[in-house]
Each structure stands twice: as structure tokens, then as C-alpha cells.
C-alpha positions as CSV (number, residue, x, y, z in Angstrom):
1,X,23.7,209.4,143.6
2,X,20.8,211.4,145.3
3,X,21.6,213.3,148.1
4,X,19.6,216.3,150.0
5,X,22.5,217.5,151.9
6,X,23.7,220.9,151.3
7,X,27.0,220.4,152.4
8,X,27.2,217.4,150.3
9,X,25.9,219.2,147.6
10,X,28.5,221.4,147.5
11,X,31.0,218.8,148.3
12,X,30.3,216.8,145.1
13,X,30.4,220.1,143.0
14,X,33.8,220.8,144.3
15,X,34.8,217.3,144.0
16,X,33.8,216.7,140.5
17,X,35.0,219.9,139.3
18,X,38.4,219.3,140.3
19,X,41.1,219.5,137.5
20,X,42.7,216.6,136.2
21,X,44.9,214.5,139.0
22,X,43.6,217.1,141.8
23,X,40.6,215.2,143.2
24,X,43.0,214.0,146.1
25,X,44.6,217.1,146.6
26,X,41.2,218.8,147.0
27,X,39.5,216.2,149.0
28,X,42.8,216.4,151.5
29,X,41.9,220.2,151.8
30,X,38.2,219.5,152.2
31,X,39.4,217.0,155.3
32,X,40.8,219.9,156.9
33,X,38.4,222.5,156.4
34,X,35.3,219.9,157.8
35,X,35.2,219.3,161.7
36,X,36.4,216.3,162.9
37,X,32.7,215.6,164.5
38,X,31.4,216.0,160.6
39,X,33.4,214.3,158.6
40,X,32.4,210.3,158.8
41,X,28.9,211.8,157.9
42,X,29.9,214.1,154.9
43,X,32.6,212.1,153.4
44,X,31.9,208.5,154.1
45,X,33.9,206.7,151.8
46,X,30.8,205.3,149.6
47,X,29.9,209.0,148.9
48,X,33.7,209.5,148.0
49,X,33.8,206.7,145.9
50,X,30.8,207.1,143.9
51,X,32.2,210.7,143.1
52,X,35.3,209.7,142.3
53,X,34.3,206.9,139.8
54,X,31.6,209.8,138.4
55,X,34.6,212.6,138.4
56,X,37.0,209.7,136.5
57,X,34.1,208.9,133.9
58,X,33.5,212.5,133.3
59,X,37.4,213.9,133.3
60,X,38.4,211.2,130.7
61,X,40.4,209.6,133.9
62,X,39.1,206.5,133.7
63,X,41.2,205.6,130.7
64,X,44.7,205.9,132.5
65,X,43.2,203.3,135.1
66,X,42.3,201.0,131.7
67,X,45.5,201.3,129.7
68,X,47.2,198.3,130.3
69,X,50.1,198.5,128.1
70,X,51.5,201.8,129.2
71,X,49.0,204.5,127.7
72,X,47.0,202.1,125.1
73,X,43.6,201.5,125.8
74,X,42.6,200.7,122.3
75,X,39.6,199.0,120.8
76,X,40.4,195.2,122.7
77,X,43.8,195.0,123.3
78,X,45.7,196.5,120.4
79,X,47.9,193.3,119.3
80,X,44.0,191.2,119.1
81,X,42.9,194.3,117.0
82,X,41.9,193.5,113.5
83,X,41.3,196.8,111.9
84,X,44.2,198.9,110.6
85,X,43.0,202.0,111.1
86,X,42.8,201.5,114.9
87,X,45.8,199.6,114.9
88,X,47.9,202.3,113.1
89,X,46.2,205.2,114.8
90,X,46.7,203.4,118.3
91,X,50.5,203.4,117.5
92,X,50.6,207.3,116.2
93,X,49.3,208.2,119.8
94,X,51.2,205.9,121.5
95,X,54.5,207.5,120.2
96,X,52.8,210.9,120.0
97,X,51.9,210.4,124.1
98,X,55.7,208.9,124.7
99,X,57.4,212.0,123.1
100,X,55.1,214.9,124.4
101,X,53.9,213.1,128.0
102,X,57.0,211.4,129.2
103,X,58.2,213.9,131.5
104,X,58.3,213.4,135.6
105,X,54.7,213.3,137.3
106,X,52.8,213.3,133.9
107,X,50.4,210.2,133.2
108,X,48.8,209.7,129.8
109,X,46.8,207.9,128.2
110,X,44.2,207.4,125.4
111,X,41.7,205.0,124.1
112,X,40.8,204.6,120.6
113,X,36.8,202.7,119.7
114,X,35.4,202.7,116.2
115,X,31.5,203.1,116.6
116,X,29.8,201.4,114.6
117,X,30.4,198.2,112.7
118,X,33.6,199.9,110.5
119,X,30.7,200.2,107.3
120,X,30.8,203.5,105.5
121,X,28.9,205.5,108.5
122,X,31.0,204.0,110.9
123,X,33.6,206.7,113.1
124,X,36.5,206.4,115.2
125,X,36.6,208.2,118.6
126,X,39.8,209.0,120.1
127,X,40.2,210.0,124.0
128,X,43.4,211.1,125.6
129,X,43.3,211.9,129.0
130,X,47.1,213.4,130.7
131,X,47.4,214.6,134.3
132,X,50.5,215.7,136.0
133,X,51.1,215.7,139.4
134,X,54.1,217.6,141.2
């Protein structure tokens, strides 16, 4: 996303710095603080959704919006997933993020990928992403 545009310069900075689950909280308070005769021009909704998919990738976000089986977003779905060690480690964070992220207005999540082909330089990564919104 290349844009000239001071305002939107700063917009995106604000935007993508937000702290997890505030990027609508913030963007509401940019709304009000941006004239009415400014706004279709400095936060059309492509520019807005481009920095929300960039803010989502780059906050770890994008793994709630993934998880389709209430917080695991494993390495292919975790009941097709062959290798033990993803398969056991999935379900230690899926009971880790029900008994420590279960509370009201909290969303979690992870996602679990080995890199590599599972060979003796191979690594698992492990993402958990929470947000909680009041």
C-alpha cells in the first residue's frame, strides 16, 4: 500500500499500531476527530481494509479469524494431523488457552506449523494471539 498523503500516513501508523482488539475502537475515534468533508477521502474503506488485513497479519490477529474449532489453528486441521508432536502440543494450548483465556470479552487463539519437512532440522512455531475487549 503506497500512499503520499500525510494524513494518511499518519492514519496508517496510528492504525497499525493499535493494541490488540483496539483497531475499531481507534478508527471510531479517528471518525470523530476527521471532518465530515474529509473523511470518504482519508478513510475509504479499501484504505481501511488493507490496513486492517496488514495490522491482523502483523498483531498475530489473523489467527483468531482462522481457528475454526474454537482457538485451534493447527498445522491442517488438528484431527487430519499426522504428527504427534503437533497434535499433542495443539491440545496442551488448547487446554492451556481454555483455563487461562476463558473469561468474558477475551478471544484466543493460537496456531501451531512445523517448518520444515519434520527431518532432524525441522522446528515447530507456535503463535497465540488473545485480545480482550470490554
Amino acid at each position: 500500500m503506497t500512499n503520499n498523503n500525510p494524513d494518511q500516513i499518519a492514519i496508517k501508523d496510528i492504525l497499525t499500531s493499535s493494541p490488540p482488539g483496539q483497531f475499531d475502537q481507534i478508527l471510531t475515534s479517528l471518525r470523530s476527530m476527521i471532518h465530515k468533508s474529509k473523511e470518504a477521502e482519508l478513510l475509504n474503506p479499501d484504505f481501511i481494509t488493507a490496513l486492517r488485513s496488514d495490522w491482523e497479519e502483523s498483531s498475530g490477529r489473523s489467527i483468531l479469524a482462522a481457528a475454526t474449532d474454537g482457538g485451534s489453528n493447527s498445522d491442517g486441521d488438528a484431527a487430519e494431523c499426522t504428527d504427534e508432536s503437533v497434535q499433542l502440543l495443539t491440545k496442551s494450548m488448547d487446554d492451556y488457552l481454555a483455563r487461562h483465556f476463558s473469561s468474558a470479552g477475551v478471544q484466543a487463539a493460537q496456531k501451531i506449523v512445523r517448518e520444515n519437512d519434520g527431518g532432524a532440522d525441522s522446528a515447530i512455531s507456535v503463535t497465540v494471539y488473545a485480545e480482550r475487549i470490554d
